[in-house]
C-alpha positions in Angstrom: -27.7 -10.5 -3.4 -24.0 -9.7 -3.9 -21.7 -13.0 -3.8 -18.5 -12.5 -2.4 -15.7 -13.6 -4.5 -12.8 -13.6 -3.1 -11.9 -12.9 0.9 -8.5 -11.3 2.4 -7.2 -10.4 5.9 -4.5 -7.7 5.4 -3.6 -7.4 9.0 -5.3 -8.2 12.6 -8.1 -5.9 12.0 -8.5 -4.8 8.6 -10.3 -7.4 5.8 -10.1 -6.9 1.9 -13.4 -9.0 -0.4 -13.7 -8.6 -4.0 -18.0 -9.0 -4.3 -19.7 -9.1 -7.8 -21.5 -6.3 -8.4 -21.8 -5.5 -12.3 -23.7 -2.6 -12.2 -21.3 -0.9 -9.6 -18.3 -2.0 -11.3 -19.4 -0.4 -14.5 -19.2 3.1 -13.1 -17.3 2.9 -10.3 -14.4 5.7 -10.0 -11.7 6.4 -7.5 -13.1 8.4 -4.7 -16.9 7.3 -4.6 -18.1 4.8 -1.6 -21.2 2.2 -1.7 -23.4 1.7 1.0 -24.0 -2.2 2.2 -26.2 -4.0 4.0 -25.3 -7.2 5.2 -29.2 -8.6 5.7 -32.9 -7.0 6.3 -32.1 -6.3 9.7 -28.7 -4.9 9.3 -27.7 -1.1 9.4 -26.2 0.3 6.6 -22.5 1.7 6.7 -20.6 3.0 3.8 -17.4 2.0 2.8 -15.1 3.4 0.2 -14.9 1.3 -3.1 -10.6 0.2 -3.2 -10.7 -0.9 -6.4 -12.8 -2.2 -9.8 -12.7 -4.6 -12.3 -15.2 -3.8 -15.0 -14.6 -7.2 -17.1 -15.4 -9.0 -14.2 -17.8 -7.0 -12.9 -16.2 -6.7 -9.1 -15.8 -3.8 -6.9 -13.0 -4.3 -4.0 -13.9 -3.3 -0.4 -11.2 -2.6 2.6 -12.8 -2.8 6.3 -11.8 -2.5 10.0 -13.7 -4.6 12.5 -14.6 -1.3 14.4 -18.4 -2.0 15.5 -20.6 -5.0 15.2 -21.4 -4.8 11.7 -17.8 -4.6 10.1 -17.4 -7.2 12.7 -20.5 -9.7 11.2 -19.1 -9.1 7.5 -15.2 -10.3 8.6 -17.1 -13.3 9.6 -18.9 -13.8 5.9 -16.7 -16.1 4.0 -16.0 -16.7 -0.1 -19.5 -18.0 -1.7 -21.8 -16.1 0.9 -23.4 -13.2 -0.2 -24.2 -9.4 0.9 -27.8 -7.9 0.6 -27.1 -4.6 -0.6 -24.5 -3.2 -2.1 -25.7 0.1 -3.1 -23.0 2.6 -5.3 -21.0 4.0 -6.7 -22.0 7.1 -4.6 -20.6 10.5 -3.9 -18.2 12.7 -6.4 -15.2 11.2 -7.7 -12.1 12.6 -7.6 -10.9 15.2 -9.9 -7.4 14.2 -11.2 -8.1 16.5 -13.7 -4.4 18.2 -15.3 -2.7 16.6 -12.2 0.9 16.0 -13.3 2.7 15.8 -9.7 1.0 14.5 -6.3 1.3 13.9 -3.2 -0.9 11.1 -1.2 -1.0 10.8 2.5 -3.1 7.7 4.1 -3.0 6.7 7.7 -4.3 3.8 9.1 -7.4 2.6 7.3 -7.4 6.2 5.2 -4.7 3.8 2.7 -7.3 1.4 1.7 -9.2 4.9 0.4 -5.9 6.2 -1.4 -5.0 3.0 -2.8 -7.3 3.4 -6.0 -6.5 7.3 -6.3 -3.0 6.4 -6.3 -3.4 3.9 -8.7 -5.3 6.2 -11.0 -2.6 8.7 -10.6 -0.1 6.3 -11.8 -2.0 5.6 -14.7 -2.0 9.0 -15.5 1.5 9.2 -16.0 1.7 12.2 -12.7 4.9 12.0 -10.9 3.5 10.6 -7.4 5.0 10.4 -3.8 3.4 8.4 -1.2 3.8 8.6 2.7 1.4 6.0 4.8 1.3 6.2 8.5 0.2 3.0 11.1 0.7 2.7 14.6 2.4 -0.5 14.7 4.5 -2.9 12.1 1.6 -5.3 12.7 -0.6 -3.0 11.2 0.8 -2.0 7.7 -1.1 -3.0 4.8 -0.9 -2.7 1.3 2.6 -1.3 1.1 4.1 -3.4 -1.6 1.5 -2.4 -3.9 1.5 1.6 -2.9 5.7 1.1 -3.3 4.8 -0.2 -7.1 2.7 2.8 -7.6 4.9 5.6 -6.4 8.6 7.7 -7.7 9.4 7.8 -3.6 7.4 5.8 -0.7 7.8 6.5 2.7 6.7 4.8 6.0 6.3 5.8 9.3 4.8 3.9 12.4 3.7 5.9 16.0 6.1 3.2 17.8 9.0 2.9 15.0 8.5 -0.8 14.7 8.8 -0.1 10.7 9.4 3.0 9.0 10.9 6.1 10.8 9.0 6.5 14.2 6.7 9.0 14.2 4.0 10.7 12.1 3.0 11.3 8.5 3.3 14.6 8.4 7.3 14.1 9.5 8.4 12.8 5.8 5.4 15.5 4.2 7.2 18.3 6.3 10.8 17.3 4.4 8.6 16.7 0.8 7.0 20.3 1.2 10.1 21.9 1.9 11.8 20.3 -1.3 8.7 20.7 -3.7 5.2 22.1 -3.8 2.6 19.4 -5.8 -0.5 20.1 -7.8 -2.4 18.3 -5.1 -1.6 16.6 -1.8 -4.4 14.0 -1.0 -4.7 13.3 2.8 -7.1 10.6 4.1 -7.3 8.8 7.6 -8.6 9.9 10.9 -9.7 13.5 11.1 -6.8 14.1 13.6 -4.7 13.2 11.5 -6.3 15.5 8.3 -6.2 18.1 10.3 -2.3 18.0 11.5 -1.7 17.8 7.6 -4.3 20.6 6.6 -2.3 22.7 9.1 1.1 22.0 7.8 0.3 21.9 4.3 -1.4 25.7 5.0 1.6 27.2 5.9 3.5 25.8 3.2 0.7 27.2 0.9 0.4 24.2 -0.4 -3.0 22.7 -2.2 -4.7 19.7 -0.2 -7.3 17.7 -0.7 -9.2 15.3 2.2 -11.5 12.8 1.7 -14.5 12.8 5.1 -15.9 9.8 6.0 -18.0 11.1 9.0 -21.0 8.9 9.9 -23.2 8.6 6.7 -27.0 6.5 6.8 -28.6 7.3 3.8 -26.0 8.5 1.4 -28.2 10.5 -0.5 -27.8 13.4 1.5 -31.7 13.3 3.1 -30.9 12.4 6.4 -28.0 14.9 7.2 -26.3 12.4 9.3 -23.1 13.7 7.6 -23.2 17.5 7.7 -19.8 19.4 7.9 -18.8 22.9 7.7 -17.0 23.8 4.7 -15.7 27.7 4.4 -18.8 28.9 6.8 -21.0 26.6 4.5 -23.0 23.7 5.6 -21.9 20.7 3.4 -22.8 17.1 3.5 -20.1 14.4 2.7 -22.1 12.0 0.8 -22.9 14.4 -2.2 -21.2 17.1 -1.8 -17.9 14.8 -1.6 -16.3 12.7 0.2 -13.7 15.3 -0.9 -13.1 18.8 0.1 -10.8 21.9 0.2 -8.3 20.6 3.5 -7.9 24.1 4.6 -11.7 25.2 4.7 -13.1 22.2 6.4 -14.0 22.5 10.2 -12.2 19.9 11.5 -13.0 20.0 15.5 -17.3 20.4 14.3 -16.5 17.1 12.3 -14.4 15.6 15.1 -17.1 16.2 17.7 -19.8 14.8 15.8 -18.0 11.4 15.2 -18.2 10.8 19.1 -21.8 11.2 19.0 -22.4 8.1 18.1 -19.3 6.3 20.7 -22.2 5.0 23.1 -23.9 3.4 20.6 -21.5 1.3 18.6 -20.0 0.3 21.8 -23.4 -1.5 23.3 -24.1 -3.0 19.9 -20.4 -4.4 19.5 -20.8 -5.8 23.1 -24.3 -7.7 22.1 -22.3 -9.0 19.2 -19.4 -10.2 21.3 -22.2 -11.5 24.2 -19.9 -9.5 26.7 
């Protein structure tokens, strides 16, 4: 069992907890996910690890209540406990010689960039940060990313913060100024794939992180299969992170509605509607 240790709400949908988990902690690197299980009878959905203390042996997880089982853990409070908490899993990210980034998030996608940002900071790489919502209400995590990065920029879809707009408005002006090592991009595929196809023509290097619908995590099941450059990949070992510009993005798209049905009739047995 995994105690949780300490228990945020960021915003009206999105849920930070610190949970002890020593053994994940201890190699936990920015980029890799766990895989949770809130009881025996639970399904198991994987969620990118937002940050590690190895002292205290905690690893940080950032939700959404999207379908019923993000929805039972926001209800878990401080002192109850998590059945599995299996990690740190996939590839982590190679920051590798990296002396000047850029790092996209939108919506969720800035819980997953929080810890590569941080690492980049550490690092000493000159790093510029653009996160994307849809609303003020929304934003999460900004003071910290502002702490992290040389320039910050904010955009919401309705302009109730920020400029109004989308994350690839304030990349557009950042490419045109500068070309990075890297530019990290994570947050709906959508979204990816507007970037991948700006960055492209700038011939700029990008990097995405997938977070399709993974069961296993051990790449067994192929619940997570992508197309990567003509080559079948799968997300949970081969990445999360892949080459922006060679990823199939519409195959990925499509196969995340497979599944639409489903979560939809077990949210609405959660909720009793």
């Amino acid at each position: 069992m995994y105690r949780i240790i300490k228990k945020e709400q960021l915003n009206p949908v999105v849920f930070s907890m610190v949970v002890a988990a020593p053994a994940v902690a201890k190699k936990a690197l920015p980029g890799q996910f766990i895989i949770l299980r809130i009881d025996e009878r639970g399904e198991r959905i994987p969620l990118t690890i937002a940050g590690f203390d190895r002292a205290a042996g905690t690893v940080r997880i950032i939700f959404q209540t999207v379908g019923s089982t993000t929805h039972r853990l926001a209800g878990l409070e401080e002192g109850e406990a998590i059945l599995d908490f299996a990690g740190p899993l996939g590839k982590a990210s190679d920051l590798e010689g990296i002396k000047s980034a850029a790092v996209v998030g939108g919506g969720l996608g800035a819980a997953i960039c929080y810890p590569l940002a941080r690492a980049l900071n550490e690092t000493g790489a000159e790093l510029d940060v653009v996160l994307g919502f849809r609303t003020k209400e929304l934003v999460f995590l900004e003071n910290e990313f502002r702490s992290l990065s040389g320039r910050f920029f904010l955009a919401t879809d309705d302009g109730s913060v920020g400029e109004k707009g989308f994350v690839t408005s304030p990349l557009s002006r950042l490419l045109g100024e500068r070309k990075y090592d890297v530019v990290y991009a994570v947050g709906p595929l959508q979204m990816m794939k507007n970037v991948a196809l700006l960055t492209k023509e700038h011939g700029q290097k990008t990097v995405v992180s997938m977070n399709p619908i993974m069961i296993d995590g051990t790449g067994m099941c192929g619940g997570c299969r992508l197309t990567v450059g003509g080559e079948v990949k799968f997300a949970c070992v081969d990445g999360p992170e892949f080459d922006a510009h060679a990823v199939d993005f519409d195959e990925a798209i499509a196969r995340c509605a497979m599944y639409a049905k489903e979560e939809r009739d077990a949210l609405c047995r959660l909720m009793k509607i």
